[in-house]
C-alpha positions as CSV (number, residue, x, y, z in Angstrom):
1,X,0.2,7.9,20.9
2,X,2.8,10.4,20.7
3,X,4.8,10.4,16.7
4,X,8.2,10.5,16.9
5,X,10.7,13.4,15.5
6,X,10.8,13.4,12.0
7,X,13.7,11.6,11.2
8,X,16.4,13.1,8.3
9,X,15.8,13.6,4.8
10,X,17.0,12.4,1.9
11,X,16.4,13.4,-1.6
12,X,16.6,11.3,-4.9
13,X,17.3,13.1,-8.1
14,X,15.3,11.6,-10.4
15,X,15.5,12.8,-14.5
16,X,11.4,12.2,-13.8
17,X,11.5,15.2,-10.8
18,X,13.2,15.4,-7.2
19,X,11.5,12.8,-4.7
20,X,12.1,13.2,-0.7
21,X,12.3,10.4,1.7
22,X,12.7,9.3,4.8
23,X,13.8,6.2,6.5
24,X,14.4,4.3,9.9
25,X,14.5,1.4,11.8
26,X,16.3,-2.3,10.6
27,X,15.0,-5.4,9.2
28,X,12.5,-6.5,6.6
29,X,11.8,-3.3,4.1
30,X,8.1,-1.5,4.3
31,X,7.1,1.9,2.7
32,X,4.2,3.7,4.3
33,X,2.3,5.7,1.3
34,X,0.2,9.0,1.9
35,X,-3.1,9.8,0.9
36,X,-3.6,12.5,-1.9
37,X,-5.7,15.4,0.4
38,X,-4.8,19.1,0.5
39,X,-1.1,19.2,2.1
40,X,-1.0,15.2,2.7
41,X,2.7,14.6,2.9
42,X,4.6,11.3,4.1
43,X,5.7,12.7,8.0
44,X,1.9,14.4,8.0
45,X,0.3,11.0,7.5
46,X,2.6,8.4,9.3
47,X,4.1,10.4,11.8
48,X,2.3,7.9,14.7
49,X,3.5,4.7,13.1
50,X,7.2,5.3,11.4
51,X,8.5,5.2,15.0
52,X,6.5,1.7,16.1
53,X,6.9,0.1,13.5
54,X,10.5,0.9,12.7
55,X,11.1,-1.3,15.6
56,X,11.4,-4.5,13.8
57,X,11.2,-3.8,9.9
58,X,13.1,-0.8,8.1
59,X,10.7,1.7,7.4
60,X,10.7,4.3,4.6
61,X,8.1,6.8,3.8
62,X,8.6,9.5,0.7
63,X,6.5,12.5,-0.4
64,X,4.3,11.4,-3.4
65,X,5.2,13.6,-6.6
66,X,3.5,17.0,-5.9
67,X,2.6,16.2,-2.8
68,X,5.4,17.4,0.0
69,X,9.2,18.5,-0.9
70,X,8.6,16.0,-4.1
71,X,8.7,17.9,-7.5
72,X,5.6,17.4,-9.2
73,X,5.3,15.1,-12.5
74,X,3.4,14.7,-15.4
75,X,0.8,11.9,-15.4
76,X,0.3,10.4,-19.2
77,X,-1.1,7.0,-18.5
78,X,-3.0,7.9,-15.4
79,X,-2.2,9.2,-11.9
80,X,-2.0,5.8,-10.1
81,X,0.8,4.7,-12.7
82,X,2.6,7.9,-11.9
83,X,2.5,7.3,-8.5
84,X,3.4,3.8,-8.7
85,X,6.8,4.8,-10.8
86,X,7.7,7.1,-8.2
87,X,7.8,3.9,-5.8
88,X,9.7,2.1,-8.2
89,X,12.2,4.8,-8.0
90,X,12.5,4.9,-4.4
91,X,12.6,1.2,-4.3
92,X,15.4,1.0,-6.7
93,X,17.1,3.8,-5.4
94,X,17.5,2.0,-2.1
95,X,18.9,-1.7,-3.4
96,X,15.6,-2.9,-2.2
97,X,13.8,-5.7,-4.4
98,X,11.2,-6.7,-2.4
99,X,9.3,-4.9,0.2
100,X,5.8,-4.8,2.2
101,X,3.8,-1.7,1.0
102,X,1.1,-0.2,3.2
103,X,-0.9,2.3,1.5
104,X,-3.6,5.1,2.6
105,X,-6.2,6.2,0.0
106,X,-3.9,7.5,-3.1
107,X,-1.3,5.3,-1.4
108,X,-3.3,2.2,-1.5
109,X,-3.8,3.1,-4.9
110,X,-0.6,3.4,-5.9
111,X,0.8,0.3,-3.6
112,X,-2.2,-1.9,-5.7
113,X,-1.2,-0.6,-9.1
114,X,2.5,-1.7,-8.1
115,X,1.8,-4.9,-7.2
116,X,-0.3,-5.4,-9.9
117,X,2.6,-4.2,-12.7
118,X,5.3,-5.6,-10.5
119,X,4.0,-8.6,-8.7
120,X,7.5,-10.1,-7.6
121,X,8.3,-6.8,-5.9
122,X,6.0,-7.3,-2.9
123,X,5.9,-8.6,-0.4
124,X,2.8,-8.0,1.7
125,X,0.3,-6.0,1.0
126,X,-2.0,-3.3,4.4
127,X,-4.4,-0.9,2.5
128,X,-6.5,1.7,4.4
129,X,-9.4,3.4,2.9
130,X,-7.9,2.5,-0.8
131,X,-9.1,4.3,-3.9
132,X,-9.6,2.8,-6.8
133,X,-12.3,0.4,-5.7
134,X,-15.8,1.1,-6.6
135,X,-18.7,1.1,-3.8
136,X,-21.4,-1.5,-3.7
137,X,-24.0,0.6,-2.1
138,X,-22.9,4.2,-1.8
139,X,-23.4,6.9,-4.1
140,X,-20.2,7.7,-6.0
141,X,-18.2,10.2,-5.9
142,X,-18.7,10.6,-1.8
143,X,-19.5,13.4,-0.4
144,X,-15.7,13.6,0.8
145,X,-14.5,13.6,-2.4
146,X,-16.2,16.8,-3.8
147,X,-14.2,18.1,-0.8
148,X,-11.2,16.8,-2.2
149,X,-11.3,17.7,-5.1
150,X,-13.0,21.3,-5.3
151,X,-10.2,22.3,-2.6
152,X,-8.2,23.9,-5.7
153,X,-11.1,25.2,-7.6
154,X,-12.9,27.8,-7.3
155,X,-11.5,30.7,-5.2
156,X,-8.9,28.4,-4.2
157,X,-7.3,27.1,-1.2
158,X,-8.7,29.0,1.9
159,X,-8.1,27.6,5.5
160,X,-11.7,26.9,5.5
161,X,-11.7,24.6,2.8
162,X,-9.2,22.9,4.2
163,X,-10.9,22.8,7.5
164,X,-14.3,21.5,5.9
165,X,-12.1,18.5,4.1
166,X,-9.8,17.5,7.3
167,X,-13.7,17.1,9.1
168,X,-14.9,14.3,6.7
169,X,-11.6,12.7,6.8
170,X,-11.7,12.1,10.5
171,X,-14.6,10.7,12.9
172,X,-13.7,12.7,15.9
173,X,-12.9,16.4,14.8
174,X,-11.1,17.4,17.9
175,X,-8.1,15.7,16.7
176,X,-7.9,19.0,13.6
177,X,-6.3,21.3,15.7
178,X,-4.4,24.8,14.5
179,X,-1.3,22.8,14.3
180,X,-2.4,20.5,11.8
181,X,-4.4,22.8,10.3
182,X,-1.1,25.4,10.0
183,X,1.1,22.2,8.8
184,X,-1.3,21.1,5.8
185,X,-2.2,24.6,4.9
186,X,1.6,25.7,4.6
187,X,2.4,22.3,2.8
188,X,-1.2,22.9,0.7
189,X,-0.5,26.2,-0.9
190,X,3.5,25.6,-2.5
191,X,2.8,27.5,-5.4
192,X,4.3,24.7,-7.6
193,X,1.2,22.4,-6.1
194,X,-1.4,25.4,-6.7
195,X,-0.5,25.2,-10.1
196,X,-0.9,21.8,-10.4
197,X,-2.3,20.0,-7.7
198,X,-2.0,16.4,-8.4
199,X,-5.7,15.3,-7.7
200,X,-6.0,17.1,-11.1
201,X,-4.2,14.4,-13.1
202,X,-6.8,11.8,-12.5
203,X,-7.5,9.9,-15.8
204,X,-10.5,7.8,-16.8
205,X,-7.9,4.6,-16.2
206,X,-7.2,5.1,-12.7
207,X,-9.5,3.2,-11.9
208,X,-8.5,-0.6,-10.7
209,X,-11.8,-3.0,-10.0
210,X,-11.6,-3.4,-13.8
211,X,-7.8,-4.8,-13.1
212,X,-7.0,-8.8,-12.5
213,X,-7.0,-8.6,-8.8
214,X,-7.7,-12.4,-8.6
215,X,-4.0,-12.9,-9.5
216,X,-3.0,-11.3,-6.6
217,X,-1.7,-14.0,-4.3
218,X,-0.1,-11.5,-1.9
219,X,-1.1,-11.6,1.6
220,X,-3.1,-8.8,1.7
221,X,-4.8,-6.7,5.0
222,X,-7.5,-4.5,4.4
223,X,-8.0,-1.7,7.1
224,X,-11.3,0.7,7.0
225,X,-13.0,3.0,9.1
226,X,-16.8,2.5,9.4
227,X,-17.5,6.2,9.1
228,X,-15.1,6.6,6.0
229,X,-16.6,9.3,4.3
230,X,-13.9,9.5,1.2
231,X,-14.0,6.2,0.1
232,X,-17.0,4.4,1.8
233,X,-16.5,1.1,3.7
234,X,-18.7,-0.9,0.7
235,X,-15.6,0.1,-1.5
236,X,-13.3,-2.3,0.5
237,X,-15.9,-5.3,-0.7
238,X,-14.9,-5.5,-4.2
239,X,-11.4,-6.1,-3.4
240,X,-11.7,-8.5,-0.6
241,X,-14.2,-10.6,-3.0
242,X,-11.5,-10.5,-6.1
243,X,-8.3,-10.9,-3.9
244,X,-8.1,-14.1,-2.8
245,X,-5.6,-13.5,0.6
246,X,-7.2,-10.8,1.4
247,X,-9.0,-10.1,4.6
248,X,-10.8,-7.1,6.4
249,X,-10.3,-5.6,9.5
250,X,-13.0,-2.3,10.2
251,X,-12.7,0.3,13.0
252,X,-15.9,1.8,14.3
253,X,-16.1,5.6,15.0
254,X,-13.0,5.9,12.4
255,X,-13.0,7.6,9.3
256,X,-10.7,8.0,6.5
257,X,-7.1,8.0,8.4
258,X,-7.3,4.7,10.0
259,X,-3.6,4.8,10.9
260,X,-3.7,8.0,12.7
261,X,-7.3,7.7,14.4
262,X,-6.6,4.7,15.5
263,X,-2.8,4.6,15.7
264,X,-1.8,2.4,18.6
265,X,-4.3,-0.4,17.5
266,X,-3.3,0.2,13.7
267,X,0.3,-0.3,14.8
268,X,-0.2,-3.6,16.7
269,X,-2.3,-4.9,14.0
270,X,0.1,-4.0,11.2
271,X,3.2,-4.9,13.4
272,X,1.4,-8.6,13.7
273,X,0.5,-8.9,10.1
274,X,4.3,-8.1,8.9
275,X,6.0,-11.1,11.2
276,X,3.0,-13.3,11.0
């Protein structure tokens, strides 16, 4: 799977902080949203599936606030919620009133917190390795996670850390090579995300098995990779119990980028789910 060049970018000048953006591709509106790990940005993450799947929906993918060439934003009432304004800003921004959202970790997240405030807004629903959930089995917070999250602590950013967090992200580490590596360490260590790095704005309420899922009558696709070592496969249970359209699709010897490990299947199955 080759990604295509990135395409163009376009900014948004929002009174809440600048928010990049990309777009491609004609027909039904979907907005692919990154994960929150050291130097995640929208091109990093969905750079194998903007191309596919731009060839039968419009496709738009945007740097999360903080994350990327978006400024970073304050988080009062919890990062998700944050997150999930920032999409309603790029959604409104565009003239788009409905549109499929497929989120990866923090962009699951923030796709679920957006459906659940703005329910008439979407369309479907394709989350991969989505936080917020809560594991059935697994001890919480994963292994992964401490990864995640001590990346700005300490002594800091290092290319080490970085290279110890992209290796429980992924099931086959050959895939982290010194490209990658250079691209999310350059993108990691913006001095306006060192000084706040926006894993830090995590709030007690960003949490969303507590939330009325059941309401959800959204066709929903759940994606996981057995080996996810961020947020564990058991976390995916809770929300295709409480969801009622919502159904689960698992990739074995995939870990927490389901739509980069396993692009070309990940495309197909996303592609089928959209026009199905």
């Amino acid at each position: 799977m080759s990604s295509v060049s990135m395409p163009p970018s376009s900014f948004i000048e929002s009174p809440n902080g600048r928010i990049h953006y990309h777009e491609m591709g004609e027909g039904p509106p979907v907005v692919l949203i990154h994960g929150g790990g050291a130097g995640a940005f929208a091109y990093s993450n969905y750079r194998k599936n903007i191309g596919p799947l731009s060839q039968h929906n419009r496709v738009i993918i945007f740097d999360m606030p903080g994350f990327g060439k978006s400024a970073p934003r304050a988080a009062p009432a919890g990062l998700f919620k944050s997150m999930a304004g920032a999409l309603g800003e790029v959604l409104d921004h565009l003239k788009i009133e409905k549109a499929s959202l497929v989120g990866n970790s923090l962009g699951g997240a923030t796709s679920l917190r957006f459906t659940l405030d703005h329910p008439d807004r979407v369309d479907r629903l394709i989350l991969m390795g989505t936080a917020g959930s809560l594991p059935v089995h697994t001890v919480t917070p994963s292994e992964g996670s401490f990864r995640l999250l001590g990346f700005y602590r300490g002594e800091g950013p290092t290319m080490a850390k970085l290279k110890a967090l992209l290796e429980v992200l992924i099931y086959d580490t050959s895939g982290i090579t010194e490209e990658l590596l250079a691209e999310r360490f350059k993108s990691a260590v913006e001095p306006s995300v060192v000084a706040n790095p926006p894993l830090h704005l995590f709030k007690p309420n960003d949490r969303l098995w507590t939330e009325p899922l059941d309401q959800l009558q959204h066709k929903t696709l759940l994606i996981w990779g057995r080996e996810d070592r961020i947020v564990p496969l058991d976390a995916a249970y809770i929300l295709q119990k409480q969801m009622p359209n919502a159904d689960l699709v698992v990739f074995s010897k995939c870990g927490h980028w389901a739509q980069w490990e396993k692009a070309d299947a990940f495309n197909r199955l996303v592609a089928d789910f959209l026009h199905n």
